[in-house]
N, CA, C and O atoms as a GROMACS GRO file, in nm:
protein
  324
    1UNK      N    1  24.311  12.214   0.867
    1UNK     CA    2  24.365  12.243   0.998
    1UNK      C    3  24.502  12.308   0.981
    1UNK      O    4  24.598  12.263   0.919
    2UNK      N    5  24.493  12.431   1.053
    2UNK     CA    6  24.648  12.495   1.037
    2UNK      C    7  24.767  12.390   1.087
    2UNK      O    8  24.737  12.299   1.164
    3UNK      N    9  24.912  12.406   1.038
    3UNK     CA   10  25.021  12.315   1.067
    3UNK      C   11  25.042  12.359   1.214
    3UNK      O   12  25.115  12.280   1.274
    4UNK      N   13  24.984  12.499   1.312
    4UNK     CA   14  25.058  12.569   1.441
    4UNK      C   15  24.908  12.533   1.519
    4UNK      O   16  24.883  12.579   1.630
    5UNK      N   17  24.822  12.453   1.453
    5UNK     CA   18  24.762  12.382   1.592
    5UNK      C   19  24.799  12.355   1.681
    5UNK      O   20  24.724  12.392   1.771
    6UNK      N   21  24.893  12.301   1.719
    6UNK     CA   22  24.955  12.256   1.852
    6UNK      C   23  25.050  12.334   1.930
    6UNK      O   24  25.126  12.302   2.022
    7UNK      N   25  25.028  12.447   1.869
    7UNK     CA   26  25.052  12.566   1.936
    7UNK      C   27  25.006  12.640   2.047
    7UNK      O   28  25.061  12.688   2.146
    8UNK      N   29  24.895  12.635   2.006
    8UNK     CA   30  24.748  12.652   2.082
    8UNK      C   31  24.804  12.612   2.274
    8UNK      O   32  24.836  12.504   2.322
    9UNK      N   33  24.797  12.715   2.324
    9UNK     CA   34  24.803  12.675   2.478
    9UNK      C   35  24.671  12.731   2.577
    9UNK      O   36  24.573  12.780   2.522
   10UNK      N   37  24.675  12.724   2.678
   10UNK     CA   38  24.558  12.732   2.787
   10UNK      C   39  24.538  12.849   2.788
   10UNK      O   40  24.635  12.920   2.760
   11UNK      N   41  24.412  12.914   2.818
   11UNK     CA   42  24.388  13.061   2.787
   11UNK      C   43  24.382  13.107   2.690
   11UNK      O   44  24.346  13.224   2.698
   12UNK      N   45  24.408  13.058   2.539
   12UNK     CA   46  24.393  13.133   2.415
   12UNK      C   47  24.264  13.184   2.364
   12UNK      O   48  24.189  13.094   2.328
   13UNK      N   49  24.225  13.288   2.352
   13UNK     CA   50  24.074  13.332   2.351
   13UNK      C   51  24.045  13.244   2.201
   13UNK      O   52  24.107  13.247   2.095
   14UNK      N   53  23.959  13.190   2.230
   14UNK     CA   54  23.879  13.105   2.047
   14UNK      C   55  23.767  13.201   1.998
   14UNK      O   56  23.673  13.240   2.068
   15UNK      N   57  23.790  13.235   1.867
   15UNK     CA   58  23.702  13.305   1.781
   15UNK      C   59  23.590  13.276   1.727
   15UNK      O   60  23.647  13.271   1.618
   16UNK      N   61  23.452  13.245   1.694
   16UNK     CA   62  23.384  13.264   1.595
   16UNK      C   63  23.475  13.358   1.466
   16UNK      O   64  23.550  13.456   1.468
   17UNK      N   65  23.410  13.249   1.337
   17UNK     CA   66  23.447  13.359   1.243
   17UNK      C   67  23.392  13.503   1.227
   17UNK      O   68  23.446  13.582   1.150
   18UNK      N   69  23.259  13.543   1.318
   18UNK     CA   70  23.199  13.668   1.310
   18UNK      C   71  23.231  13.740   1.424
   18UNK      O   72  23.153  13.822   1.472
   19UNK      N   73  23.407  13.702   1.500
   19UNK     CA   74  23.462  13.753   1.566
   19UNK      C   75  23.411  13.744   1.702
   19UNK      O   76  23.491  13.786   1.785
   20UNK      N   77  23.286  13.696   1.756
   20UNK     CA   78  23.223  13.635   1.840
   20UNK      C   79  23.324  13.562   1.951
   20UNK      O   80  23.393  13.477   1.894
   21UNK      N   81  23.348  13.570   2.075
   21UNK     CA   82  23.410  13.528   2.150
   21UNK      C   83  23.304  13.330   2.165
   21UNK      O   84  23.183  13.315   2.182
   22UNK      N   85  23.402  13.229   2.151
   22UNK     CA   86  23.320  13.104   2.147
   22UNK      C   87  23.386  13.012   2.280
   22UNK      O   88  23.346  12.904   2.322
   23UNK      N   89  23.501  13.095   2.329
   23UNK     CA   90  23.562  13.035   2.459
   23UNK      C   91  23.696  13.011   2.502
   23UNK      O   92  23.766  12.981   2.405
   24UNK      N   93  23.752  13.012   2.599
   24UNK     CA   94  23.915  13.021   2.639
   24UNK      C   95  23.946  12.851   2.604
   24UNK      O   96  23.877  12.764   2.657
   25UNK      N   97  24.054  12.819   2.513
   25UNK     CA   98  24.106  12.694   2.497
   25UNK      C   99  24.172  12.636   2.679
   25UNK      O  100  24.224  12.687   2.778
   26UNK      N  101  24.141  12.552   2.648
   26UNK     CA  102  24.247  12.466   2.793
   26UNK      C  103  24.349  12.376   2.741
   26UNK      O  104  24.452  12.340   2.798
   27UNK      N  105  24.304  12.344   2.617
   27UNK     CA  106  24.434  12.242   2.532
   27UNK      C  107  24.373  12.143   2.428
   27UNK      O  108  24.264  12.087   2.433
   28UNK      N  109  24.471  12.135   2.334
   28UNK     CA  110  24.446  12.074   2.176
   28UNK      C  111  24.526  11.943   2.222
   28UNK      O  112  24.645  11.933   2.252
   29UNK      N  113  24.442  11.860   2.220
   29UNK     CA  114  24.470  11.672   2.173
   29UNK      C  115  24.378  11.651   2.027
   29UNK      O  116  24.303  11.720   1.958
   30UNK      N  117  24.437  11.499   2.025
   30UNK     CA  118  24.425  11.465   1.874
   30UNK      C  119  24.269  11.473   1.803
   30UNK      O  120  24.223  11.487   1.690
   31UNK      N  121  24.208  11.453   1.975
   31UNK     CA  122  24.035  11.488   1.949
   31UNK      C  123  23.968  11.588   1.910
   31UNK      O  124  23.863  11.594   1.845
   32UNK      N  125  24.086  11.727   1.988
   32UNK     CA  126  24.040  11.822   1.909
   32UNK      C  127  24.057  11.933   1.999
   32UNK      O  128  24.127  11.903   2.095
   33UNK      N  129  24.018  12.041   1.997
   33UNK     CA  130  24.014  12.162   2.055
   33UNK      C  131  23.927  12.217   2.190
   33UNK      O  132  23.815  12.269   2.189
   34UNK      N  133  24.028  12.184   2.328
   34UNK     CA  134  23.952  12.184   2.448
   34UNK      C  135  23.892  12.317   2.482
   34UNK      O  136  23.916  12.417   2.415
   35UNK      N  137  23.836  12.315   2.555
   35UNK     CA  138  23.741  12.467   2.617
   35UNK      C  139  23.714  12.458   2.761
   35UNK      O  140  23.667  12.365   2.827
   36UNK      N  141  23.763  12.598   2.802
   36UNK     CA  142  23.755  12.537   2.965
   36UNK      C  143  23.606  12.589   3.000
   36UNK      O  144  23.532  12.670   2.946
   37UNK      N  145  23.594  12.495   3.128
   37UNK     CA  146  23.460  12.528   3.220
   37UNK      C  147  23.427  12.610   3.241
   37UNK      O  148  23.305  12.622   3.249
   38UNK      N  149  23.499  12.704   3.261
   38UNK     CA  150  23.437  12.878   3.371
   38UNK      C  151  23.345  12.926   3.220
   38UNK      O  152  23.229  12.967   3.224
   39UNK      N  153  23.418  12.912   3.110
   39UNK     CA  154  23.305  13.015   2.999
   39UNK      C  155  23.197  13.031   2.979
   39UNK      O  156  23.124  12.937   2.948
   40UNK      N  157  23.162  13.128   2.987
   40UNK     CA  158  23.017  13.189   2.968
   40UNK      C  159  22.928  13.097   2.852
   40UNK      O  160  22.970  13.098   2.736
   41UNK      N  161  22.806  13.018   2.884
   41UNK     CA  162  22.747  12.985   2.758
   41UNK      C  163  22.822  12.812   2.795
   41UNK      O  164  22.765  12.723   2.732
   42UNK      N  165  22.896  12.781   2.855
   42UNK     CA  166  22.959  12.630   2.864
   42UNK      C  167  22.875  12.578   3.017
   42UNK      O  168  22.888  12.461   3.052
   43UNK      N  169  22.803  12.661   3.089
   43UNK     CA  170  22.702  12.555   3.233
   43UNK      C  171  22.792  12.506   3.270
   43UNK      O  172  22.768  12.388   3.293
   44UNK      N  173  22.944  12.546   3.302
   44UNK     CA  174  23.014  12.478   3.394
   44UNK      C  175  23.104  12.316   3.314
   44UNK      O  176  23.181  12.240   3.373
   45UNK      N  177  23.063  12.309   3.185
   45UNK     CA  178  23.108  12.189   3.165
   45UNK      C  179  23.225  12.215   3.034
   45UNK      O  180  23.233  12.313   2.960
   46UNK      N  181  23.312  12.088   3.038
   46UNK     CA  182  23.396  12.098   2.898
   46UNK      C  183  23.329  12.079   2.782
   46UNK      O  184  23.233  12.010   2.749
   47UNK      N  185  23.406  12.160   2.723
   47UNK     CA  186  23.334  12.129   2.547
   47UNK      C  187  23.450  12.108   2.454
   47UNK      O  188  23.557  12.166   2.474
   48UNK      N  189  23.425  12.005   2.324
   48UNK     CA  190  23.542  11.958   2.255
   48UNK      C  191  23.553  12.029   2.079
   48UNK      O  192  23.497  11.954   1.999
   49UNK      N  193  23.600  12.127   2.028
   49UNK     CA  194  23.551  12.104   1.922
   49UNK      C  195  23.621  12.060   1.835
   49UNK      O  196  23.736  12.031   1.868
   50UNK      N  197  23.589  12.044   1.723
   50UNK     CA  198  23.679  11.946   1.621
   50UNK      C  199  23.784  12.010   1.560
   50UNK      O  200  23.761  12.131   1.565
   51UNK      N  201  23.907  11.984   1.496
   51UNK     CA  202  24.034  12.055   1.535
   51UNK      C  203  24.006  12.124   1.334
   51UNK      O  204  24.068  12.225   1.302
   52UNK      N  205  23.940  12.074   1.260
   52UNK     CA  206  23.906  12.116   1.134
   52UNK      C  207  23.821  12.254   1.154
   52UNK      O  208  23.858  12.351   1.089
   53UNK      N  209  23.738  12.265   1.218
   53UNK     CA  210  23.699  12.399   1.273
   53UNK      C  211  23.811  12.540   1.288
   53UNK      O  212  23.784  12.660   1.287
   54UNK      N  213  23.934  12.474   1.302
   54UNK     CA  214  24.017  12.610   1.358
   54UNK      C  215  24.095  12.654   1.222
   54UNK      O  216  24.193  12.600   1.172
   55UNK      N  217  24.030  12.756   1.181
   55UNK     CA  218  24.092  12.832   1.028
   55UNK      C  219  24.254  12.907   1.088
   55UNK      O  220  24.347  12.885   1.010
   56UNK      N  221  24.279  12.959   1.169
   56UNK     CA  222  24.418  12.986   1.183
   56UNK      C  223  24.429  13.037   1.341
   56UNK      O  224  24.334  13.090   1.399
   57UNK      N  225  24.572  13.010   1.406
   57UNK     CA  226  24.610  13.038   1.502
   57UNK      C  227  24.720  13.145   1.513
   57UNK      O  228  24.827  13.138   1.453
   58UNK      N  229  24.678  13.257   1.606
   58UNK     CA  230  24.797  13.379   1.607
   58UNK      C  231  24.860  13.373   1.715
   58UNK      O  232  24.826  13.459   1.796
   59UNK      N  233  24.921  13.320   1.739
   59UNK     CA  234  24.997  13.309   1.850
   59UNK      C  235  25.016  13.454   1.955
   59UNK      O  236  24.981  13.478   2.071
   60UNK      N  237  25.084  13.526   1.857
   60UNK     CA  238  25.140  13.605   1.936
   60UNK      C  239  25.045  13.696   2.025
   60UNK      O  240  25.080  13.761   2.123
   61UNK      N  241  24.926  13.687   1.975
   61UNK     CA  242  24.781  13.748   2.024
   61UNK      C  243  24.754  13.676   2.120
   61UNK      O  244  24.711  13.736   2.219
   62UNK      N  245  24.765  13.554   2.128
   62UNK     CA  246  24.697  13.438   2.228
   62UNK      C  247  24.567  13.398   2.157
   62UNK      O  248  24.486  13.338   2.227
   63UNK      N  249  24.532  13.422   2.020
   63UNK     CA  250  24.385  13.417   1.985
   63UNK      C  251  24.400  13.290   1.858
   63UNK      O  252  24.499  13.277   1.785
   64UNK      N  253  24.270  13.201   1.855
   64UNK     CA  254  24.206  13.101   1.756
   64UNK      C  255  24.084  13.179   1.677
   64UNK      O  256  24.010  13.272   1.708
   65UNK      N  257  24.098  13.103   1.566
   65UNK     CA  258  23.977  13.197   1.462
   65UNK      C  259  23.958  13.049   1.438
   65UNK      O  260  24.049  12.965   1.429
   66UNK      N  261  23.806  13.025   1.428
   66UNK     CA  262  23.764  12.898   1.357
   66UNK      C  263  23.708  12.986   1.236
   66UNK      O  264  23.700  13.109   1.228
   67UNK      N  265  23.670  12.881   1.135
   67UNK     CA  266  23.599  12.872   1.004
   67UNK      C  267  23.448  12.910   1.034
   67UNK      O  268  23.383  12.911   0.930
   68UNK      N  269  23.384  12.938   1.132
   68UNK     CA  270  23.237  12.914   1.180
   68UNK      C  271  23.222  12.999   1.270
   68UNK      O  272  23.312  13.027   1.349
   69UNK      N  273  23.071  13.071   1.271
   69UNK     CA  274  23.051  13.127   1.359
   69UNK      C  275  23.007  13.081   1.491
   69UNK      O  276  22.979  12.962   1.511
   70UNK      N  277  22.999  13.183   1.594
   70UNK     CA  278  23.008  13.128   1.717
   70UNK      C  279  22.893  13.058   1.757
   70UNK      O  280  22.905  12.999   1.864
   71UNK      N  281  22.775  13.050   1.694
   71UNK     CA  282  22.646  12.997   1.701
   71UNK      C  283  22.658  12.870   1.684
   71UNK      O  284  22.626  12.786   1.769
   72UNK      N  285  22.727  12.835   1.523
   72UNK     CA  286  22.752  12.725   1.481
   72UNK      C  287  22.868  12.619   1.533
   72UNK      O  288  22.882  12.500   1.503
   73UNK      N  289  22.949  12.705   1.625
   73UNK     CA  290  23.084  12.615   1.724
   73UNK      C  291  22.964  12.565   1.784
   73UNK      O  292  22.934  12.449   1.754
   74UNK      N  293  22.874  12.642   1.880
   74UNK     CA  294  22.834  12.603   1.999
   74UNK      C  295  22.748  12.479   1.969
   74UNK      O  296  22.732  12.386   2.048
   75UNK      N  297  22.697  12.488   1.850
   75UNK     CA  298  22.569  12.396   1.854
   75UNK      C  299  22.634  12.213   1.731
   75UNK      O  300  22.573  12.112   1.696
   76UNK      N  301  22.788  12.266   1.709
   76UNK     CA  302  22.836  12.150   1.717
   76UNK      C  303  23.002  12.119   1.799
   76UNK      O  304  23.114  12.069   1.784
   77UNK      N  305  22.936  12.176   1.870
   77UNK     CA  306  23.036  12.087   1.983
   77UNK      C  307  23.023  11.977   2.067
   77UNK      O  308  22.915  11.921   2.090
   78UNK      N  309  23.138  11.943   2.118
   78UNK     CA  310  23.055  11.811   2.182
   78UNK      C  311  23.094  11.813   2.361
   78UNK      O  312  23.204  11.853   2.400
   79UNK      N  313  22.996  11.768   2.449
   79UNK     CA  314  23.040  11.815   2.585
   79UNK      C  315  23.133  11.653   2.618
   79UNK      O  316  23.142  11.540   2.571
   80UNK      N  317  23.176  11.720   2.707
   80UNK     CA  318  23.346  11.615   2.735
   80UNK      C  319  23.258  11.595   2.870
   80UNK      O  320  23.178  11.681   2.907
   81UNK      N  321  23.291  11.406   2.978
   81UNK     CA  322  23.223  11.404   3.082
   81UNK      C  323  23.292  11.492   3.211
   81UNK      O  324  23.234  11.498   3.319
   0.00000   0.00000   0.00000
């Protein structure tokens, strides 16, 4: 996990590593890496993913790159109630 995880603010576009758009962050707690509702592919609901997933954060872009492609975020993430 990068040390500028908690950098990470609302709106940061999250990457697939195959550059794949995987969803707009809403906010990083200790659980892990939030995803807001409106995104395409999320049915309206939150999704959590695990904060080891995120290979580096660019701030100045507003953008997250995980380690994984966007197939593989989606199908281990976990939905928040």
């Amino acid at each position: 996990m990068p040390a500028d995880v908690f950098a990470i603010e609302e709106d940061f576009e999250v990457l697939g590593s195959d550059n794949l758009p995987v969803g707009q962050a809403d906010g990083v707690t200790d659980d892990g890496l939030e995803l807001a509702r409106r995104d395409a592919g999320t049915d309206g609901r939150r999704h959590l993913l695990p904060l080891d997933m995120i290979d580096r954060v660019v701030a100045d872009e507003r953008k997250v790159f995980l380690n994984c492609t966007q197939e593989e975020a989606r199908t281990r993430w976990r939905e928040l109630a």
